[in-house]
N, C-alpha and C positions, 0 to 999 in steps of 0.2 A: 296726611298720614301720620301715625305717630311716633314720637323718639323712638330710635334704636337702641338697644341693651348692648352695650360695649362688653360683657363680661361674656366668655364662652369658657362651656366647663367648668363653671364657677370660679376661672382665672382671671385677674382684670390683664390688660394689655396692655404692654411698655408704652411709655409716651412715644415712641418712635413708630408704633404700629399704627393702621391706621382706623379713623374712624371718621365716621359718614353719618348724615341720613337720608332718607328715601334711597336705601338700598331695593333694588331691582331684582325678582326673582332672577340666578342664574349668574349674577353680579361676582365675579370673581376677584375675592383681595389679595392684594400683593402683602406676604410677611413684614414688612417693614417699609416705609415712604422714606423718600427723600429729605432734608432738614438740611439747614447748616451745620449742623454739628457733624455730620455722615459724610457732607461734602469736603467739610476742611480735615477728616480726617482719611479719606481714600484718595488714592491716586484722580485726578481727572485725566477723562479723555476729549480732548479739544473737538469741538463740533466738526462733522464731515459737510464742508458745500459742495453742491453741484447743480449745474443746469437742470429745471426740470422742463417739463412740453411747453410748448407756445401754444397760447390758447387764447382765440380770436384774434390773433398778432400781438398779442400780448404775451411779455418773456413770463416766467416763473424761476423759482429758485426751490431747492429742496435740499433741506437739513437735517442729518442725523444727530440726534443726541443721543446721551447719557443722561437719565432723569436728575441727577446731581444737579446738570450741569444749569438746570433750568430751573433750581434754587432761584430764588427772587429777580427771574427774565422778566421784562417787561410784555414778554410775547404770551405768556400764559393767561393774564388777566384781558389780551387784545383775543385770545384764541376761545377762552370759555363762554361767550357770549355766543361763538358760530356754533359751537358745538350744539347749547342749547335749543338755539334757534334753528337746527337740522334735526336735532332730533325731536320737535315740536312739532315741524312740516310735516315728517315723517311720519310721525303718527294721527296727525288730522288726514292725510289722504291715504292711508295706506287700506282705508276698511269707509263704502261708500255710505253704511251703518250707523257712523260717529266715530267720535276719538278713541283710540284705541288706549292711548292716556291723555289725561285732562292737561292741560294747556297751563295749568298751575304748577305742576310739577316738573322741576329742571333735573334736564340727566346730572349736572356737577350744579348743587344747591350755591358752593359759595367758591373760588376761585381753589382755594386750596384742596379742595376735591379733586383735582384735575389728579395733584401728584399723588395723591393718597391712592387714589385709585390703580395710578399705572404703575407705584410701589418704588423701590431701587432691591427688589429679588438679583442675583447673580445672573447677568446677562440683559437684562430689560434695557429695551432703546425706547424712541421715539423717531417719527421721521415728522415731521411740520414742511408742508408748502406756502409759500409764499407771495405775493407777485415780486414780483425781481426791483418794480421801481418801487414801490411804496413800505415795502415789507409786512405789509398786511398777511397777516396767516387765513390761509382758504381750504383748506384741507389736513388732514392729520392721522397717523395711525400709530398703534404702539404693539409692542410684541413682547412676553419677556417666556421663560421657562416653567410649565404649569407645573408650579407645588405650594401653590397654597390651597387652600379650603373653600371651597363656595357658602357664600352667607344667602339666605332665603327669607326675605321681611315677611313676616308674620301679621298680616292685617287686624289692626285696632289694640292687639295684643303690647306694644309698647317695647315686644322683645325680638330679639334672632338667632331665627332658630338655624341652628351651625350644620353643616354634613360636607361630604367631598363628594366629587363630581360620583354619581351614581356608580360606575365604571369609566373604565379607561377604553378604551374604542376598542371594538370587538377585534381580536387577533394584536392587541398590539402592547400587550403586556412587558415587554421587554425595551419598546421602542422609547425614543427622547420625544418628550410632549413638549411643542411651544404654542403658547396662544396670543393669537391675536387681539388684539382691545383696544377701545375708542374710537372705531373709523369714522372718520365725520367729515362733509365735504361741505361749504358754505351753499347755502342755498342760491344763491346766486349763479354760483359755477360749477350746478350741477347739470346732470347728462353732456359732459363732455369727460366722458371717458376716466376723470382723477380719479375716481374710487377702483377702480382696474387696477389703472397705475400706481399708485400706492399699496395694492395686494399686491402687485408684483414686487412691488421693491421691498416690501417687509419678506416676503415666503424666501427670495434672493438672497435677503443679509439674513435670515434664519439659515438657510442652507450653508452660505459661508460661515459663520459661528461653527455650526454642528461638523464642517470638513477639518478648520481648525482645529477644532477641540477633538476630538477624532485622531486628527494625525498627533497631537501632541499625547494623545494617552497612546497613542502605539508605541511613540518613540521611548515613553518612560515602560513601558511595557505593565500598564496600566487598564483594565476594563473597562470598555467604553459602548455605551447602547449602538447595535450597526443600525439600526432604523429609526427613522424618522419622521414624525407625525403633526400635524396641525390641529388645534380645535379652536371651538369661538362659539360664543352664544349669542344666541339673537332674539329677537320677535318673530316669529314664523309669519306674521300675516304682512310684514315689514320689509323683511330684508332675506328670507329664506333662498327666494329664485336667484336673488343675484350669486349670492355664495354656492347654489348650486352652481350657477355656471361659471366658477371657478373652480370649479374641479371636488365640492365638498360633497359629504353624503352626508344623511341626517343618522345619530346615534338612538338619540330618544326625545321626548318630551315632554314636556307637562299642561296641562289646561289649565287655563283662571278664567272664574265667573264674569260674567258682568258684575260689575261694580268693586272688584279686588284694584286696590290701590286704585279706585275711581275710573275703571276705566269704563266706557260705554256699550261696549262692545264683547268684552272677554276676549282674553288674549292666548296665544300657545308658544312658550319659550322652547325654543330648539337648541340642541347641543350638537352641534355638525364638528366634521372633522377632514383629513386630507390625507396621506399618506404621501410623502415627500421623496421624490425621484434624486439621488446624490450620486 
């Protein structure tokens, strides 16, 4: 695929923003990534541990972050390898046809992809699974508050082309948008349930954010959105059914040919969404 054009609007982008290549139809960027410099100059919030499920008697552990905080972890560069390697699986079996993408192209090309992607926007976490003895990361998802832009790679053209999420979910114009990004489960330890478990525990500590933040603009007497909404984009031929049966509905979509970004098949990117019970 070819370089991405870093400039939108004819602006170029802070060194703090991010940039990529083999950007993903639907691929949403976070306004500004993590650095050191961001990290030594905001507060951190010290990582949250806790038990996650045993899985085949085997303990787990699971960690909330703050993308700061995962400034030069050693767990990012152990974690970008599953990522790829799930989202590779995922699309050699998802379509009986061929690849849905070519086996060439990595969802995060080089480790620092990871953070660039999942940004440091106001609010964005990370939750990382682990195994409890080895600390091997097996699973992963991230969340933060949808206001950035969706970037759309432009095949062969060298450029991208910029727009925002087409609308905002029907009826929900007033509501707080959080979205979900990066779910990836190690191929290994999949079909036992972690990809659930991890929608759950992101939509959870989205809910608590939004109670918090909520009660604290009541108390200053402050306007604050009352409802609360979910989105995420996917692969429809991928991962569509699952997010259905969490509870999402499909907003719209788009079609790509056979042969866009290499794929074998043509592919349809979905924009789903949730409506969050508080």
């Amino acid at each position: 695929m070819a370089s991405v054009d870093l400039h939108v609007n004819g602006a170029a982008m802070d060194a703090d923003e991010p940039s990529s290549q083999n950007i993903f139809p639907g691929t949403t960027l976070p306004e500004k990534a993590p650095s050191a410099k961001n990290r030594l100059s905001n507060p951190q919030i010290p990582p949250q541990i806790s038990a996650g499920p045993s899985i085949d008697g085997k303990k787990t552990t699971v960690t909330l972050y703050e993308p700061s905080s995962l400034v030069d972890d050693p767990i990012i560069p152990a974690m970008v390898p599953m990522i790829n390697a799930a989202f590779r699986d995922q699309h050699l079996h998802s379509s009986k046809a061929g690849r849905i993408m070519p086996a060439s192209i990595d969802r995060l090309p080089k480790h620092e992809d990871y953070l660039k992607q999942v940004g440091n926007d106001h609010g964005t976490f990370v939750f990382i699974l682990t195994t409890t003895e080895t600390g091997v990361p097996i699973a992963t998802v991230a969340a933060h508050r949808y206001i950035a832009p969706v970037y759309v790679a432009v095949q062969n053209s060298g450029r991208r082309t910029a727009f925002d999420r087409m609308r905002r979910p029907e009826g929900m114009e007033d509501a707080e948008l959080w979205e979900v990004k990066l779910l990836a489960v190690d191929v290994a330890w999949q079909k036992r349930g972690l990809a659930s478990y991890l929608m759950n525990n992101v939509e959870a500590e989205v809910r608590r954010r939004f109670v918090a933040s909520r009660a604290e603009a009541e108390k200053n007497d402050e306007a604050q959105s009352k409802r609360l909404c979910m989105v995420l984009t996917t692969v429809k031929e991928a991962n569509h059914d699952f997010y259905l049966r969490k509870g999402y509905k499909l907003d719209y979509e788009t079609r790509h040919e056979i042969g866009y970004l290499g794929s074998e098949t043509g592919f349809r990117v979905v924009h789903m969404s949730k409506v969050m019970v508080v």
